[in-house]
Every structure is written in structure tokens, then in C-alpha cells.
N, C-alpha and C positions, 0 to 999 in steps of 0.2 A: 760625944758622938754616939749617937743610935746602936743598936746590933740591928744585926740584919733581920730576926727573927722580930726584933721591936717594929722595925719597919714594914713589916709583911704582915704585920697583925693592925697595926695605924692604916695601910695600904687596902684591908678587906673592911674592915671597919666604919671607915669615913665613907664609903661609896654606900656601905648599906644602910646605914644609919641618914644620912642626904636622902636614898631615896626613899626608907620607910616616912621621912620625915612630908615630903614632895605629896607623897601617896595621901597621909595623912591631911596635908591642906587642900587637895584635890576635892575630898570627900567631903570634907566640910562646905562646899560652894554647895548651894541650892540646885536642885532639879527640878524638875517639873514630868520628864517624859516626851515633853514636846518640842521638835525641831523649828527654829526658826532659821531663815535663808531671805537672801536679798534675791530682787525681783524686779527687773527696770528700775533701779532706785525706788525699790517700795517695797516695804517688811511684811513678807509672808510667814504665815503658821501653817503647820502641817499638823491638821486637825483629825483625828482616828474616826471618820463617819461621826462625824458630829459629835461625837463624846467626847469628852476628854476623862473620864475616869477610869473607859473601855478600853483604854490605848493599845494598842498593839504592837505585836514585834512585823508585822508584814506591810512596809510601806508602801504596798499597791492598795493596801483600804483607805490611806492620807486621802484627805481634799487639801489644796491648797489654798488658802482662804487671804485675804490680803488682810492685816492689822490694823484697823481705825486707831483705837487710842488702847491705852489701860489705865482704868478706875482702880484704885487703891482706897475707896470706902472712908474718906477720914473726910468731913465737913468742910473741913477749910483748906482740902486741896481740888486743883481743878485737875482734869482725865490728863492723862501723860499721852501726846503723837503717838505713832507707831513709828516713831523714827526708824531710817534703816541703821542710822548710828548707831544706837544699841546694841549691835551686834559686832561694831568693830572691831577687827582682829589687835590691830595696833593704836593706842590714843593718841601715840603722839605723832598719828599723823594728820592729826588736825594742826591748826596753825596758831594758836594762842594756848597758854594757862588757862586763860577764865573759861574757853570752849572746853577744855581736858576737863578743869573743875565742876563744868556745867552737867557735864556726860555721867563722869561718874558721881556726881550727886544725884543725877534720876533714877542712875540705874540702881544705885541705894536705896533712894524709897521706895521703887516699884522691890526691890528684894525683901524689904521689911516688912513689906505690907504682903508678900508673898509668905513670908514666916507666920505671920501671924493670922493667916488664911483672909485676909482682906482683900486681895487681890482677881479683878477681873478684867478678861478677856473680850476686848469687841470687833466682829470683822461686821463684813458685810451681811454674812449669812447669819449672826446670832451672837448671844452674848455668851463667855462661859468662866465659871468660876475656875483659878488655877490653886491647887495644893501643892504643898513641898513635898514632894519623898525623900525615904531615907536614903541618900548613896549606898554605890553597892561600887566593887572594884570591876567587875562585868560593865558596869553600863557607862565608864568612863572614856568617853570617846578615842579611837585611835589617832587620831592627833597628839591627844595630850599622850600616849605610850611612846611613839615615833617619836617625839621631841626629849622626854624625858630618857629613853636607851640611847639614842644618840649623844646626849648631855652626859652621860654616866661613861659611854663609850670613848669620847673626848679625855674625860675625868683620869678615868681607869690609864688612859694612853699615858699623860701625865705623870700619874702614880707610876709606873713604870720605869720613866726617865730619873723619875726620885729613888726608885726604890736603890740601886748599885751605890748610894751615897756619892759621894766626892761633887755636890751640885755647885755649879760654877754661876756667874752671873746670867750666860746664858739661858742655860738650863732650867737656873731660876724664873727669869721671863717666859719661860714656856712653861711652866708651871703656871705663873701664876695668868697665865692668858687661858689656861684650860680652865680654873676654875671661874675666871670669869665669862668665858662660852659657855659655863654649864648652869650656871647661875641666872644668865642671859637666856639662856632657852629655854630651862625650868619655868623661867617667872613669866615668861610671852606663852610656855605652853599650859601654864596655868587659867590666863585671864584670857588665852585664843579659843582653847575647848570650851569654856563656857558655853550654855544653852546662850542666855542671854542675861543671868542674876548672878551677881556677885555683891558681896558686902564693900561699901564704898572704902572701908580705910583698910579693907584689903589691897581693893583693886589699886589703890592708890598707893601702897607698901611697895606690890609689887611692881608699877608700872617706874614708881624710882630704882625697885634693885635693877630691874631690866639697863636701865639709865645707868647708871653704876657699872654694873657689870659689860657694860658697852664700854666705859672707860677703861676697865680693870683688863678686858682682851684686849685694850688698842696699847695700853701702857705695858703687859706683858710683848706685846709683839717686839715693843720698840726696846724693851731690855734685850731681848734677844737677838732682834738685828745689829746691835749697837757691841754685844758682847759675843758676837759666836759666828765666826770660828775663833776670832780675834777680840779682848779686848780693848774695847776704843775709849771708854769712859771711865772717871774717876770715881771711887765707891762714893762718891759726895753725891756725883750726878746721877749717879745708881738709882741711891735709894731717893733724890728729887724725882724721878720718873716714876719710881712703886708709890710714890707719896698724891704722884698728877691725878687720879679720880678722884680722891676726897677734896680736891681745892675744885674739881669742876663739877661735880654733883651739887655742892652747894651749891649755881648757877640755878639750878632745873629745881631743886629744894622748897628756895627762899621765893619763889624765884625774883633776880634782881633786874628780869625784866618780861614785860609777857609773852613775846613772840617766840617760838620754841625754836627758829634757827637761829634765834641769838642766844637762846639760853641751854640749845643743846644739840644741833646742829652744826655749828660753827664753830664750838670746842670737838667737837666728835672730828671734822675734818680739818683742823688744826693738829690734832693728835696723832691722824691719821699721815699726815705726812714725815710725822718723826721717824715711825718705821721706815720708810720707804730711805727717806735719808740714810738712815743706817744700814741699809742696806748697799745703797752706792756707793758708801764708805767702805764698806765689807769687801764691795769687788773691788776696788782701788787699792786697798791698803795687802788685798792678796794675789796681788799680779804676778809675785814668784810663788804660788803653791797650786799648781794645776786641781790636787786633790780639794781641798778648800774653794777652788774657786764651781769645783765639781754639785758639791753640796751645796752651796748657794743657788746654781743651775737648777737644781733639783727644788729647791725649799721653792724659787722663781713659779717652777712650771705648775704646783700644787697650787700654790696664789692666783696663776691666772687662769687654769682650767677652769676654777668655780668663777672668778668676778668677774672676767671681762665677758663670757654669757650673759653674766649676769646685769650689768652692764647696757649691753647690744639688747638687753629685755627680751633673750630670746626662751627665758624662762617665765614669760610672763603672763600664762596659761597657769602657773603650779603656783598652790597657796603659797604664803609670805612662810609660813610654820614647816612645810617641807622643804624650802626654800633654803632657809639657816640649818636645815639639815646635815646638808650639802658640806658644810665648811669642818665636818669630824675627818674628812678627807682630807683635806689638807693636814687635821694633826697626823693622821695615819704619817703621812706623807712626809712631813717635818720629823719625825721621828724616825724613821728609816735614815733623813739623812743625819742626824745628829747623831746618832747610836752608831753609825755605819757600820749597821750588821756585817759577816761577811758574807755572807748567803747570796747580797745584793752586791753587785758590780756597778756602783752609783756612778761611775766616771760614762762607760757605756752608756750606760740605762738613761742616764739624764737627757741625753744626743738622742737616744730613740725618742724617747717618750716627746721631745721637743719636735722631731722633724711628723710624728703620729698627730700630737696637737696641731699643727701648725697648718696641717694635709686638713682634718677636718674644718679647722675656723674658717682656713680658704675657700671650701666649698661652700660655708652658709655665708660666707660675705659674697662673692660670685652671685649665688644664687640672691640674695636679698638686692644685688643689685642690677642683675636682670629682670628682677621681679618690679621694680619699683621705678627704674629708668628706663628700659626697654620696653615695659611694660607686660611680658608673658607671663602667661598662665603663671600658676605653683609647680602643677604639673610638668612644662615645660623648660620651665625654669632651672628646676631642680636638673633636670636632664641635661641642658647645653651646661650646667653648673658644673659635674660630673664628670661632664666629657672633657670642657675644656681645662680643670684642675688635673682629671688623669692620664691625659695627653702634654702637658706643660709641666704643671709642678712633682709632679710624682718620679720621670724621666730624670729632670734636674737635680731631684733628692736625691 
């Protein structure tokens, strides 16, 4: 057993050390200075008045120039599209291996040929040669900060529930599902902030831990539904659940087939119903402890505030990268009720916080569906929405 002081030094240590570590492969990806952005499905550069050596920090001097191809100077390669793929936030939202493999194999040569100053730019209006600069921690996009303090913020939540000792199988699940949301956002918010250059058997390290680490949150979830408040499972079937990533990353790996919802997809939502299950079982097997069944209410309403928006796509304005932001909420939230601090009155609070949720979703479904059946305005929509949720439902609460 630990001391405590052992634990509080393991506890400040591993968060800094992850993120000096995170900062470090940041810096290493290539820059250029120059923004690239999609455009009617068509890859724009945001060119500094026609230089690109003059760049500037004030982007009202940008022209936005649409990308023909990129030349990479080597005899026996032909000009790279201006694909707007290039800049994809996530690879595995294409539909095969060989298309993920295809992607980041271009964007590897057009990187190398940027390394080694080979690399040209061609729009409409001209051609320009592109140089690497040195990273700098300033010029590393707020994406990648926002994704990485949210991940550490997860982390540290985690760390917390570990630090008092006595970690139960529960507890354990929720640990190891923070480090793989942190792991999971790290590596998406590594290869999302890119310009548009990354080294290919980076891109490709990371785009498996991301895969992994999808695993590793979905198999924490389900130890800790499965085990908390109550255990339900045998330490056999414990540690088969901590064990489930490494048997389905090999899927996505090898892979033993090319379509990505068979090889990673369809394990991801396979996976994904174990929690859930464990959870049913959670409320069933605690029908005599009002307090217990308190705290599942609770863990409940933190799960659905972020997904089922998410879900109804009613976030589907906000990047994919602030998107999984969102879910460090839920651990806040998970961790109030597993600790049950006593500061929080979770029997209460869980009933509020349910009939507040519930007041608002009923106003965007209302409203989405005077909007879309009725056919009114936004404008008006939202209004009979309003009215008729705070005349009807809010009375009855």
C-alpha cells in the first residue's frame, strides 16, 4: 500500500510529465504559418498578400485563394489535388483502411517534401514555395490548448478518486476511463490542430491510440457501471473487461477487414452497450437503497445532458474537437456522485437537476418540431415553443 504522500507526488507528476510530454509532439508537427480551411468542398489557403514569407499576424491582409495541387519537386511524383481531405479533423471518418491509408500517405510526402524545402503551393492566382518553421508554443492553435486542459482536467478528476486509496472495482473503471478520454483527446487534438502536415507514421500512431483509447473509456465505463455502487461481476470478468481494448484494437491494427464500421465501429457500439447494461442492473439490483439509486440518477443525467444533444445534432454547428470537450462534464459530474461529497445534497439535487434538463430538451424538441412540421419561422417557433412548455410543463413540474 502507497502512503499518501507517495500518492500525491505520483498524482502531480504523471499530469505533468503527459503534458510536457503532449506539448513536446505538438511541436514537433511542421508549420508553415499558413491557414488552410474548407470552402464549398474546395481547399482554401489563406495567402498574407501574396507572400508567403511576409505572413502576418493580421488576418484582414489574407486573400483566400483556392488550392490547385501541391508539387513536391521529386521527378517521379505527379502534383498532389488540393484535396479538401487534407485537412480532415478525424480519418476515421472515411469509410475504408485503404482510403485512411491513402490520406495519410499524401499528407506524408507533401510533409517531407515540406521538410526538406521541396514543397510548392499552386492556386489560381500563382505559385508559392512553402518553408517549415520552427514551432513555437505561442503559435500552437487554441484547439489543440482546449482539448489538451480539458484532457488533463478529466485526468487530474481521476487522480483525485485514486488519491484516498481504498480503489474498488468501481472506482477502478473510472479511472481507467479518464485516462483513456485523455489519451483519446490528446491524440484527436494533436492530428485536429494541424495546419494540414503531419508525419505519416505519426499521424497514424496517433490515429490508432485515439482507436484504443475509444476502447479503453468505453471498457472503464462498463467496469464502473457493472461495479459501483454494487458489485455485480466476478474479479475474472473484472479484469476480461480491462483486458476488451487490446483484443479490439487489433481489429483496426491488422486490420482483419477494410471497412472501418466493421473493424471499428461495430466494436465501439458493441462495447458501448455493456455500460449501459450495467447500468440497468445497477438500478434493479438497488431497488432497496433510495441513496444508491440517488447517485446512479445522478451519474444518468450527466450522460444525457452531453449525448442526447448530441445525438438530436443540435450541436452540430461546434467543431467535432470542442465537441469531446464537453464529456470532462460528465467526469466532474461522476465524481460528485461517487465521492458524495457532503457539501452536495445528491438525493435533492439529482430531482432538480432532472426536472431543469428535462424543462429545457422539451423546449428544443417543441420548438424543432413546429419548426419542421408546422412549418414556422425559427423565430416563431421558438416563441409558441416557450409559451407552450411554460404554460404546460413547468405548472405540472
Amino acid at each position: 500500500m502507497q502512503s499518501l504522500n507517495t500518492r500525491i507526488f505520483i498524482g502531480i507528476a504523471v499530469p505533468v510529465l503527459l503534458a510536457l510530454l503532449v506539448i513536446g509532439v505538438a511541436l514537433s508537427i511542421p508549420r508553415t504559418g499558413l491557414e488552410f480551411v474548407a470552402s464549398d468542398n474546395h481547399l482554401v489557403a489563406l495567402i498574407p498578400n501574396g507572400n508567403i514569407t511576409d505572413h502576418g499576424s493580421d488576418t484582414s491582409e489574407y486573400s483566400a485563394e483556392e488550392v490547385l495541387a501541391f508539387s513536391t519537386g521529386a521527378a517521379d511524383q505527379a502534383d498532389y489535388p488540393g484535396d479538401v481531405r487534407l485537412i480532415i479533423e478525424e480519418p476515421d471518418v472515411l469509410e475504408t483502411h485503404t482510403e485512411m491509408r491513402t490520406l495519410m500517405h499524401d499528407i506524408g510526402v507533401l510533409t517531407t517534401a515540406l521538410k526538406q524545402s521541396r514543397l510548392t503551393l499552386h492556386t489560381e492566382l500563382g505559385s508559392y514555395p512553402l518553408q517549415a518553421r520552427d514551432a513555437t508554443i505561442t503559435a500552437l492553435p487554441f484547439s489543440f490548448w482546449v482539448q489538451m486542459c480539458a484532457g488533463l482536467a478529466a485526468l487530474i478528476i481521476c487522480i483525485l478518486v485514486w488519491l484516498p486509496g481504498d480503489v474498488s472495482p468501481g472506482k477502478y473503471g473510472f479511472i481507467i476511463s479518464g485516462f483513456g478520454y485523455f489519451f483519446a483527446l490528446i491524440s484527436a487534438g494533436l492530428y485536429s490542430s494541424r495546419e494540414l502536415f503531419i508525419d505519416e507514421s505519426l499521424f497514424r500512431a496517433l490515429s490508432l491510440l485515439n482507436t484504443f483509447s475509444s476502447y479503453l473509456f468505453m471498457s472503464g465505463l462498463a467496469l464502473l457501471f457493472w461495479n459501483y455502487p454494487r458489485v455485480l461481476l466476478s474479479p475474472g470478468l473484472n479484469t476480461l473487461l480491462a483486458l476488451f481494448p487490446l483484443l479490439l484494437i487489433s481489429l483496426a491494427a491488422i486490420p482483419v477487414h477494410d471497412h472501418l464500421g466493421i473493424t471499428i465501429y461495430l466494436p465501439f457500439s458493441l462495447l458501448l452497450l455493456i455500460p449501459l447494461v450495467g447500468m440497468v442492473s445497477q438500478w434493479r439490483s438497488n431497488a432497496d437503497n433510495p441513496k444508491n439509486r440517488a447517485v446512479l440518477r445522478w451519474i444518468l443525467f450527466m450522460l444525457v445532458a452531453i449525448t442526447v444533444p448530441a445525438i438530436l445534432k443540435l450541436y452540430a454547428p461546434i467543431p467535432q474537437s470542442l465537441l469531446l470537450v464537453s464529456v470532462v462534464f460528465i467526469y466532474a459530474g461522476i465524481m460528485i456522485g461517487i465521492t458524495r461529497h457532503r457539501m452536495f445534497d445528491i438525493e435533492r439535487w439529482s430531482y432538480r437537476l432532472w426536472g431543469w434538463f428535462l424543462g429545457g430538451l422539451t423546449i428544443l424538441m417543441v420548438d424543432l418540431l413546429l419548426a419542421s412540421v408546422v412549418g414556422l419561422s425559427q423565430e416563431a417557433s421558438l416563441v409558441v415553443a416557450m409559451g407552450i412548455v411554460g404554460w404546460l410543463y413547468f405548472p405540472v413540474r
